[in-house]
C-alpha positions as CSV (number, residue, x, y, z in Angstrom):
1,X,24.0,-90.8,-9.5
2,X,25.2,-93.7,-11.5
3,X,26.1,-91.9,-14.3
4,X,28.8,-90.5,-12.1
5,X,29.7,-93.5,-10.5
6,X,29.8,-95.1,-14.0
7,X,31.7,-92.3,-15.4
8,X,34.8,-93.1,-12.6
9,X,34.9,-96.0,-14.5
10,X,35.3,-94.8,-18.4
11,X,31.7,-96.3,-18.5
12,X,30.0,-93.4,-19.4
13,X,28.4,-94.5,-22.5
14,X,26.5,-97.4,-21.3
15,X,22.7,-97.7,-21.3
16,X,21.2,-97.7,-18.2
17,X,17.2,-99.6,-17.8
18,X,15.2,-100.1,-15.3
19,X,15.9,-103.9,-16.0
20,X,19.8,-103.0,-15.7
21,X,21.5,-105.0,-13.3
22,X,24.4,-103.3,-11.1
23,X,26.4,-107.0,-10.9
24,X,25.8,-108.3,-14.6
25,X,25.5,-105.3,-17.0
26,X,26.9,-103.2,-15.1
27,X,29.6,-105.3,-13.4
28,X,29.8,-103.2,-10.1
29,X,31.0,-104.7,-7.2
30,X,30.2,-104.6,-3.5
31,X,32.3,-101.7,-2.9
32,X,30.2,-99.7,-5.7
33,X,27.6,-99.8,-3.9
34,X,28.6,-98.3,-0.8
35,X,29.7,-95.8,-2.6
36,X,26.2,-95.5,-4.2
37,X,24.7,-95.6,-1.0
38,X,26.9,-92.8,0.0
39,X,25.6,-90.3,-2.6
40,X,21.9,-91.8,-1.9
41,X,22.3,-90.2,1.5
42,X,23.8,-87.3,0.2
43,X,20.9,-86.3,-1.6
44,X,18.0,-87.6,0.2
45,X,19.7,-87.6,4.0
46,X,18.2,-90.5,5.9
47,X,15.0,-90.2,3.8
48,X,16.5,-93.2,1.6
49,X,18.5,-95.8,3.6
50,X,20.0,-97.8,0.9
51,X,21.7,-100.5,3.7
52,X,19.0,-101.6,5.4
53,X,17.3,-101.9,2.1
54,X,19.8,-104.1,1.2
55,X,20.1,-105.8,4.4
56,X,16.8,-107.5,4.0
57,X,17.9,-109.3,0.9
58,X,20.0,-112.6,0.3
59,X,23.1,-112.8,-1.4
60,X,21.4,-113.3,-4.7
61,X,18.5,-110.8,-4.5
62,X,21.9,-108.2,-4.3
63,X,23.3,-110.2,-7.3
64,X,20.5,-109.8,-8.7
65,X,19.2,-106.2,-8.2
66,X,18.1,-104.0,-10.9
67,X,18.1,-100.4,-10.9
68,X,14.1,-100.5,-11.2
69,X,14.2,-102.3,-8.2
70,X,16.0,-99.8,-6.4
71,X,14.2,-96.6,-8.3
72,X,11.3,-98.5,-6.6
73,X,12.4,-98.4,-3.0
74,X,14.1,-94.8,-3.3
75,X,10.4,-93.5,-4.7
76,X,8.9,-95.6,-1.7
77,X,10.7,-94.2,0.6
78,X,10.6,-90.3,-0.3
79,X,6.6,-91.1,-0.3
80,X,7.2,-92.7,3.3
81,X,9.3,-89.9,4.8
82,X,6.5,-87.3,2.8
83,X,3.5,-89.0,4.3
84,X,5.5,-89.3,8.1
């Protein structure tokens, strides 16, 4: 899903970590990630619900985030939705 996101951007040929940030390497902005919450609930429905995840953070846990943090709380929240 980033890799598409990144690749609207010409930024196909970047790295991307688990310690990859989406503000400071990868320099998305706020309106990226709506849109990457909008193919997060594409694929996994309501199983994943990237706003609220980030609606329990403060401005600079969102600066911040790393995409390990986030492969965290999509993997936690499949198990969640498996288990309930």
């Amino acid at each position: 899903m980033l890799a598409t996101l990144l690749d609207e951007y010409g930024l196909d040929d970047v790295e991307i970590r688990m310690d990859t940030t989406f503000n400071r390497d990868l320099e998305l902005e706020s309106i990226d990630l709506v849109t990457l919450a909008g193919l997060l609930e594409e694929k996994y429905g309501n199983q994943v619900n990237f706003a609220e995840f980030l609606a329990d953070m403060d401005f600079d846990e969102i600066i911040e985030l790393t995409v390990g943090r986030l492969v965290e709380h999509v993997v936690a929240s499949l198990k969640a939705a498996e288990a309930g």
